[in-house]
MARRO-90006 format. One record per residue (C-alpha): x, y, z. Coordinates in steps of 0.2 Angstrom, whole numbers, padded with zeros to 4 digits, always signed. Layout:
// residues N
XYZ...
***
This chain:
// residues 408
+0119+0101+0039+0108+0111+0029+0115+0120+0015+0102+0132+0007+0093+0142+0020+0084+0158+0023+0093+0167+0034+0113+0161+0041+0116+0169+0060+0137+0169+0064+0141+0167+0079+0134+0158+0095+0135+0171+0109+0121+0180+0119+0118+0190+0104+0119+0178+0087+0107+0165+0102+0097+0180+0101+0093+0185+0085+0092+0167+0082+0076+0164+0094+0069+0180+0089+0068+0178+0069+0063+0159+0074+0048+0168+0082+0043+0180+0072+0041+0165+0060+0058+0165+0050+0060+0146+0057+0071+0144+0040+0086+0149+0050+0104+0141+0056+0116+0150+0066+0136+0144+0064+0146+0145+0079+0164+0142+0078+0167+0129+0094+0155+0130+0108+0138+0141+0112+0146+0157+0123+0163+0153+0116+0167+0172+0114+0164+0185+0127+0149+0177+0134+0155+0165+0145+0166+0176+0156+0151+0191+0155+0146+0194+0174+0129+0193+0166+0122+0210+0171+0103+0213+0168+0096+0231+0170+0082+0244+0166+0095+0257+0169+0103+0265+0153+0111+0281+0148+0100+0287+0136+0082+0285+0139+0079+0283+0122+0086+0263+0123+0079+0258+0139+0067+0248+0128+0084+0238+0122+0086+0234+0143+0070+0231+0145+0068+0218+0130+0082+0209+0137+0077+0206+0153+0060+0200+0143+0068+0189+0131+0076+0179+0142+0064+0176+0156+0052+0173+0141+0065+0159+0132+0067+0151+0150+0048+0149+0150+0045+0141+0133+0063+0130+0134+0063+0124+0153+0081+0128+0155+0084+0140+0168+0092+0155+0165+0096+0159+0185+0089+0177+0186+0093+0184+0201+0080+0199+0205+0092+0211+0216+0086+0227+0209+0100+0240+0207+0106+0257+0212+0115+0270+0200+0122+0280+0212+0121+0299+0210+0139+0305+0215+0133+0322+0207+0118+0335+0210+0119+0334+0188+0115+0315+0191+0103+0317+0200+0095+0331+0190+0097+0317+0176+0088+0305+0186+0074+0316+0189+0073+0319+0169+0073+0300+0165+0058+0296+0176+0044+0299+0163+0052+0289+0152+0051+0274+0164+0031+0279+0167+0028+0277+0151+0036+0259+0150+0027+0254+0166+0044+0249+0172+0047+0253+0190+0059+0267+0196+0063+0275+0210+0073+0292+0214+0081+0288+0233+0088+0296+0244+0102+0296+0255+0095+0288+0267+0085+0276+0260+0098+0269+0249+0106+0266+0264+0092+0255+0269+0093+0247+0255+0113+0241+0252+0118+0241+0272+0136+0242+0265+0139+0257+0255+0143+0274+0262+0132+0285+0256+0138+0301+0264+0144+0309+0249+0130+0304+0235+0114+0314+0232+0104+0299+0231+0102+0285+0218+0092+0280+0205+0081+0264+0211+0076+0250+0197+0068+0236+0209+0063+0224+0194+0081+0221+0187+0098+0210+0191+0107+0196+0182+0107+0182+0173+0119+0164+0170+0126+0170+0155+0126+0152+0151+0111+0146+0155+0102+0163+0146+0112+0156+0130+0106+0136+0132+0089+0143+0136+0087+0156+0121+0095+0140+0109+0083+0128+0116+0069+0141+0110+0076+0141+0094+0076+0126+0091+0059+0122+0096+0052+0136+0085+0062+0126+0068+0078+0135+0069+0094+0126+0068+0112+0128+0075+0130+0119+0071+0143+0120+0083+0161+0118+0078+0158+0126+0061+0166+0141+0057+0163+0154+0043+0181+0155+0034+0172+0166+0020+0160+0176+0015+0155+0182-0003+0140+0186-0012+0136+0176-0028+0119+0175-0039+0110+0187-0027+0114+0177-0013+0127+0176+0002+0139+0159-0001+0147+0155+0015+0161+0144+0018+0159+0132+0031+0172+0114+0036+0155+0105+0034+0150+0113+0016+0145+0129+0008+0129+0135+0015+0117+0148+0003+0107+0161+0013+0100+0176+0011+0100+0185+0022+0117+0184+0035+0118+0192+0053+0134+0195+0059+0133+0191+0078+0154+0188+0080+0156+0203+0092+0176+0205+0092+0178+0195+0076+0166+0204+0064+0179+0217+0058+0192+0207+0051+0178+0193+0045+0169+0209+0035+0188+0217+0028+0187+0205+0013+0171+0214+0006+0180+0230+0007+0168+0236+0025+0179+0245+0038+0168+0242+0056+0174+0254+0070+0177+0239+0081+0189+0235+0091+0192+0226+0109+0198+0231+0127+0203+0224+0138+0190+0222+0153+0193+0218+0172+0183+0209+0183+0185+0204+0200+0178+0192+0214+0180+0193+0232+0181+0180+0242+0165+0177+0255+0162+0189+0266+0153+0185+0284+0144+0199+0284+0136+0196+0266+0133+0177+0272+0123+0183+0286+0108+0191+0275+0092+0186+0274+0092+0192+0255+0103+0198+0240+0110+0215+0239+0105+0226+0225+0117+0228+0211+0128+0245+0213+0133+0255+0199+0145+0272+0202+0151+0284+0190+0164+0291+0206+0173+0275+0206+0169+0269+0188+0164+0252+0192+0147+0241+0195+0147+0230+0211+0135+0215+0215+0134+0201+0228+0142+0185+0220+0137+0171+0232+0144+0176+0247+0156+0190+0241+0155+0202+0228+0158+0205+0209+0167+0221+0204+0167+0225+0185+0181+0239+0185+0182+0254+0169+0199+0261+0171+0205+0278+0164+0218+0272+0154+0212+0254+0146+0223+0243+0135+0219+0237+0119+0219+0219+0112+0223+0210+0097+0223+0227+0086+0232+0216+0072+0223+0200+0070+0214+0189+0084+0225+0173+0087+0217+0161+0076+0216+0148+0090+0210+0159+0102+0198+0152+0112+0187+0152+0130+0206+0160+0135+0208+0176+0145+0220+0188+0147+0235+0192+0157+0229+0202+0174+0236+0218+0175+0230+0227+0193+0241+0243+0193+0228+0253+0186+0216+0248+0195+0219+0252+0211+0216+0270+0211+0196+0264+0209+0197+0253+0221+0206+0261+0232+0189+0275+0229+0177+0259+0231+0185+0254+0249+0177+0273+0254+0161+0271+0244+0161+0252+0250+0172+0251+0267+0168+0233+0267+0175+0229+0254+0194+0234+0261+0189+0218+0273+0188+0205+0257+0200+0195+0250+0202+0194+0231+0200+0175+0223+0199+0177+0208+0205+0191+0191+0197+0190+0178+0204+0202+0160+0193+0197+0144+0188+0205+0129+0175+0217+0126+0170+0224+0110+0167+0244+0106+0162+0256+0097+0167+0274+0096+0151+0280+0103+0151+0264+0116+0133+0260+0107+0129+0240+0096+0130+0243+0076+0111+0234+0072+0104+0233+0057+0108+0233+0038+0125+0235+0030+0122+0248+0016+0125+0240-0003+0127+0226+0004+0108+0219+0001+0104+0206+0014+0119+0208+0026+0115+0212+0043+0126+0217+0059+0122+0215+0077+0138+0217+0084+0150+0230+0097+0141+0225+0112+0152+0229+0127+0134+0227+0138+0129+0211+0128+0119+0204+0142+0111+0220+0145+0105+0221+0128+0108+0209+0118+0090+0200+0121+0081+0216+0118+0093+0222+0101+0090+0205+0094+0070+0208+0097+0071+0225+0086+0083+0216+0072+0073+0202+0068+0056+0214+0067+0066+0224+0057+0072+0210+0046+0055+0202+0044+0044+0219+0041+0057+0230+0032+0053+0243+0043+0067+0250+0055+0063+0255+0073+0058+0272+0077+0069+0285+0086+0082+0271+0088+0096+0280+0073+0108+0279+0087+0112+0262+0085+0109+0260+0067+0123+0250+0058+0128+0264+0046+0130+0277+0058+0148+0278+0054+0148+0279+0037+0163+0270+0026+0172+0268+0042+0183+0278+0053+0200+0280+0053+0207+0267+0064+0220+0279+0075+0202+0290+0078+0193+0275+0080+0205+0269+0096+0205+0288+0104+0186+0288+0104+0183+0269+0111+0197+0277+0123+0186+0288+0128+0171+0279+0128+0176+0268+0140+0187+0278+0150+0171+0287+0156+0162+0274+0165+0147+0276+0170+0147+0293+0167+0131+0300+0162+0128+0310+0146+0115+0321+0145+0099+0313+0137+0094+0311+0120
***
């Protein structure tokens, strides 16, 4: 293993792949990221891999758009598929606000040439044949979006990597991290490796991994449903996929799964996980289902969706996912802490993980941050929060969906 690099990426997810491939391309090749067991080990392997053009604020569609990019670009350049599936999608507007927001949006998407589409009724029904759409106002249309094999995006970005000169070690966890003689030491089963510069890309874990240098990250875990139905008849019998669904009325996100459907659900009342210490062997493991609360949304998705009352459920799956207060990544540098980077609180990783690792590593090899992007910037937060209003604002966060604010 190498033991004296330029740059040490933690962390082996969609994220730490990313920021890896992207540095590695931009001609940092002197990098190695450390993963702790296997490549998607942490959230990424059980992420339904959701890609879109759709955010809520305007102002980071470049971060959806990016991601959609970087992966499709990495699958190019490495061979390994990344299984894109190009459904398009519809953020249904359950609200005349939302569609009002819609319409605000749709300059924005002009400007990036990316294709989007305010529908109506009528045409959304055309569109996805099984929703009922006689209570929205329409929907906001991105034809060019989808999703992606988590996995294969991961092997695929790694592979790209690693053809640009970047290196990675599997099985080989960081147990510390200090800074000595103007450089970061870290503390590996395999050695000590030197860098300087370190990206945290650890998603849940980069909150207690950063407590022994005295940072206090806002960053916590929910729990996070998904479900998958079993095969529906009626979905087998199209001649092409359904668009992806999204609806801030029953706060979920719906897409065709093979022959059934995927339901990503974002309850009103979420639990935490793991708010004193991750399980040192914890692992590609998920968590206990708990369907109580659910069912008041999906008892709203059998109106919005009445074929989904017909489908059988197959499987449950409660994982993970990492927050923020304000639900948006900390990227960028740690302040004092020279050469210490975060790219971490993704609870859309997928979604923008590609395109948040394409504006850290420009920011990383230039010096200059991105422009009108302070939203997401690593220090927003100052010295840290206090954990009790930490927890009430990542409550609140995710207890609201997909509900829209307005833009900034």
């Amino acid at each position: 293993m190498k033991t004296d690099v330029q740059v040490a990426v933690i962390g082996g997810g969609i994220v730490g792949a990313s920021v890896l491939y992207w540095l590695a391309k931009m001609g940092w090749t002197d990098s190695v990221l450390l993963e702790r067991r296997e490549l998607t080990s942490g959230s990424t392997w059980h992420a339904a891999g959701n890609t879109t053009y759709f955010g809520p604020y305007p102002k980071m569609t470049a971060l959806f758009a990016g991601s959609i990019r970087t992966y499709l670009q990495a699958e190019a350049e490495s061979g390994q598929s990344v299984g894109f599936h190009q459904t398009g999608s519809l953020r249904l507007a359950a609200t005349e606000r939302e569609l009002a927001l819609f319409h605000a949006y749709a300059p924005r998407y002009a400007q990036l040439g990316i294709p989007f589409h305010i529908r109506s009724p009528e045409a959304v029904a055309e569109l996805h044949p099984f929703l009922d759409t006689t209570a929205i106002y329409g929907a906001a249309h991105t034809p060019t979006d989808g999703h992606v094999d988590p996995t294969g995006a991961t092997n695929a970005l790694a592979q790209a990597a690693r053809q640009h000169g970047a290196l990675i070690e599997r099985h080989c966890p960081v147990k510390a991290l200090v800074r000595e003689a103007g450089k970061w030491v870290l503390d590996t089963p395999k050695g000590k490796v030197t860098a300087g510069h370190v990206v945290v890309a650890t998603s849940f874990w980069a909150r207690e991994m950063l407590e022994p240098l005295g940072l206090r990250l806002p960053l916590y875990p929910t729990q996070h449903h998904e479900i998958i139905t079993q095969a529906l008849p009626q979905i087998a019998a199209l001649d092409r996929e359904l668009p992806a669904m999204r609806d801030s009325w029953v706060s979920c996100n719906v897409r065709q799964e093979r022959d059934g459907l995927l339901i990503g659900i974002y309850e009103k009342a979420p639990e935490f996980w793991a708010l004193d210490g991750i399980p040192p062997d914890f692992k590609e493991e998920l968590l206990p289902p708990n369907m109580d609360p659910l069912m008041p949304h999906l008892e709203r998705l059998m109106t919005r969706m009445p074929l989904f009352a017909q489908a059988g459920i197959k499987v449950v799956n409660n994982g993970p996912m990492c927050l923020t207060p304000d639900g948006l990544p900390l990227i960028g540098p740690v302040p004092d802490r020279e050469g210490l980077w975060l790219a971490a609180g993704f609870n859309v990783g997928i979604g923008t993980g590609g395109g948040s690792a394409e504006i850290l590593a420009r920011w990383m090899t230039t010096g200059q941050p991105p422009q009108g992007l302070s939203a997401i910037h690593a220090d927003r937060f100052g010295k840290g929060m206090d954990r009790a209003a930490a927890l009430a604002a990542i409550r609140d966060v995710y207890a609201r969906g997909y509900e829209l604010p307005d833009a900034i």
